[in-house]
C-alpha positions, 0 to 999 in steps of 0.5 A, spaced: 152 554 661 160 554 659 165 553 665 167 561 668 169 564 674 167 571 676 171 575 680 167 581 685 169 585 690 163 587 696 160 594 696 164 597 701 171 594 698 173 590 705 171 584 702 174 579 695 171 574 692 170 568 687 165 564 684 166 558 679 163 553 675 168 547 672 162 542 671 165 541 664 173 542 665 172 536 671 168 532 667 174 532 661 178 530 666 174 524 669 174 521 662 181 522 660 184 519 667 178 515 668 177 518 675 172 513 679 167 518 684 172 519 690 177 521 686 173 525 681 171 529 687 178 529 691 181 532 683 175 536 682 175 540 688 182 541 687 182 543 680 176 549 682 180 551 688 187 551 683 183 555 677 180 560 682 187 561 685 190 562 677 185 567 676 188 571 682 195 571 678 197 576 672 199 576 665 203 569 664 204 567 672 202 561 673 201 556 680 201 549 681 198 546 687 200 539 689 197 535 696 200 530 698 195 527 705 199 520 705 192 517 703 191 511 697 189 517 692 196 519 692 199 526 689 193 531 687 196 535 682 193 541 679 196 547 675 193 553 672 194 560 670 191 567 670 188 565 663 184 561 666 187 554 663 187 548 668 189 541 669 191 536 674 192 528 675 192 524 681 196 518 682 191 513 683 184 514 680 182 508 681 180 509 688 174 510 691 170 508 698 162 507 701 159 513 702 161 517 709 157 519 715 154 524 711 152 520 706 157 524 702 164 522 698 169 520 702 174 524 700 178 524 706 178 516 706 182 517 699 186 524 701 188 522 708 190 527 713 198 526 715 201 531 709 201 538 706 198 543 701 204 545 697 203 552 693 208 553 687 207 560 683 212 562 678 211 569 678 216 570 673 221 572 678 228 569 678 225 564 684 218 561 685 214 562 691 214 557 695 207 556 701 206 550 704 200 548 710 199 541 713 193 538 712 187 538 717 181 535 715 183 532 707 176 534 705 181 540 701 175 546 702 178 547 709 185 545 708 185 550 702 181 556 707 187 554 712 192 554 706 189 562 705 190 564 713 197 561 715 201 562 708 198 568 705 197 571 711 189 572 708 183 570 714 178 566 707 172 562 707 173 556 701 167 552 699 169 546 693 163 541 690 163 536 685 157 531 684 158 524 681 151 521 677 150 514 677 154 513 671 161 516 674 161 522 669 160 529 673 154 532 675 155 538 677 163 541 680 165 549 682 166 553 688 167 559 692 173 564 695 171 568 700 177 573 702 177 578 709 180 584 707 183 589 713 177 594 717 172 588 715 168 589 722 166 584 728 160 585 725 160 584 719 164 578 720 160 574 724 154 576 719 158 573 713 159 567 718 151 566 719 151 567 711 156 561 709 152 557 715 145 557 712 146 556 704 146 550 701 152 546 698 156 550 692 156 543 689 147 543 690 147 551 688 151 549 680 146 544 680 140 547 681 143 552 675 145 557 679 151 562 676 157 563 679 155 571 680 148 567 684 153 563 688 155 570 690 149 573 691 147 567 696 153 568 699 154 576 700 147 578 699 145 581 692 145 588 694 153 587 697 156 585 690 160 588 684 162 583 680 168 586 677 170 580 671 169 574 668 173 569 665 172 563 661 175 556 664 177 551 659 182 544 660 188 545 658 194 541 657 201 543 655 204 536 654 207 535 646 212 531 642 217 535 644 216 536 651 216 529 651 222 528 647 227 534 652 223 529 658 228 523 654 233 527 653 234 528 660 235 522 662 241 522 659 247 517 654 245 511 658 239 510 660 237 512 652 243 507 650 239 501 654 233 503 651 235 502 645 237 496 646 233 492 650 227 496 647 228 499 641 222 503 642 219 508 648 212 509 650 211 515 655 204 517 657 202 525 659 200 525 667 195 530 666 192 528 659 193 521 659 196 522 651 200 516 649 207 519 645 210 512 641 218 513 640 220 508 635 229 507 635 230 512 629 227 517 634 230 515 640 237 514 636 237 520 634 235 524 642 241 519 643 245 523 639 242 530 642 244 527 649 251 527 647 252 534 643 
């Protein structure tokens, strides 16, 4: 099964929802970074919530999310759009820990909890949103369900999974966002709680082969659903010879001048697709003479 997502909305309208599987677009991930398990499954629950939020965007908007919880991992950074394109990087993937008192991924060990969820979405407006959170558990399915409550203002239940084999590729990975919209009843508040109280984690569901329409059956009830659209989720990586180029550039005459001299040479490496890009002294001689136009 390719990675996609479904959006739906419930019978009655009160209620939004999407469902994904990134099994494949964490795991291309994990093999170009070389994520160990914990980081795997910190990266990997970001990037299912990151493309689920894309897919909420329009036309050519796009968002990045960066959290930032003071833990070893360090930065989380996840970019996505509404086209259904992904990535994302973390500072240090080579991080893991013994499992935690659930027998699970410690990935609150490698987030920690003394930071923020920072949302940035250009919607092609003279100035990008801005909404960010404090981190309260580090394990990001919680943290992004509060993000959703305090900055968007929109009462939502966000379950993300990854499992790990045991040769640190990626198993199974996806998620769900649940959204509250106004005139949902009490009671039917408290029965979509009792619901999300009895199914099984999303990432066991991926696993079993559901698909992300029957992890919203699982979640919502068959009967309860309209799916109202899928979209195809594929790593996609924006970097390229010129990006890197403009990225020397900036760091102005100076800087350049020094690294012609003492290196001859400069080596830049893509965060998110760890693409190395060599430029030797007759590029780097020329970006100097682009610098000082």
């Amino acid at each position: 099964m390719k990675d996609y997502l479904v959006r739906a909305i419930s019978k009655n309208g009160k209620i939004r929802a999407f469902a994904i599987k990134s099994t494949d677009t964490v795991e291309e991930s994990r093999k170009r970074l070389d994520t160990w398990p914990v980081a795997s499954a910190a990266l990997g629950r970001s990037i299912s919530a990151g493309a689920m939020m894309g897919a909420m965007l329009k036309g050519n908007e796009r968002l990045t999310v960066i959290i930032k919880g003071g833990g070893p991992i360090g930065q989380i950074v996840v970019d996505a759009n509404a086209k259904g394109e992904v990535r994302g990087y973390v500072t240090n993937p080579h991080i893991h820990f013994p499992l935690n008192a659930k027998g699970k991924l410690d990935v609150t060990a490698a987030v920690g909890t003394d930071g923020q969820l920072i949302v940035t979405k250009d919607l092609g407006l003279k100035d990008p949103y801005h909404g960010s959170v404090e981190l309260i558990s580090g394990e990001l399915g919680e943290d992004f369900t509060y993000y959703f409550a305090k900055s968007e203002q929109t009462p939502s239940a966000v379950s993300v999974g990854v499992l790990v084999n045991p040769d640190n590729s990626i198993k199974a990975a996806g998620g769900f966002i649940i959204q509250l919209l106004p005139g949902l009843s009490e009671k039917d508040i408290a029965e979509l709680e009792k619901r999300l109280g009895e199914i099984s984690p999303v990432s066991k569901m991926i696993d079993e082969g559901l698909s992300p329409e029957e992890i919203l059956y699982e979640v919502l009830g068959k009967e309860d659903v309209e799916i109202l659209g899928d979209l195809d989720i594929v790593f996609s990586c924006h970097c390229s010879t010129e990006r890197m180029e403009n990225a020397l550039i900036s760091l102005g005459q100076e800087e350049l001048q020094s690294m012609i001299e003492e290196q001859g040479e400069a080596e830049l490496t893509c965060h998110f697709c760890n693409e190395v890009y060599h430029v030797d002294k007759p590029n780097l001689e020329r970006l100097l003479h682009m610098a000082k136009r």
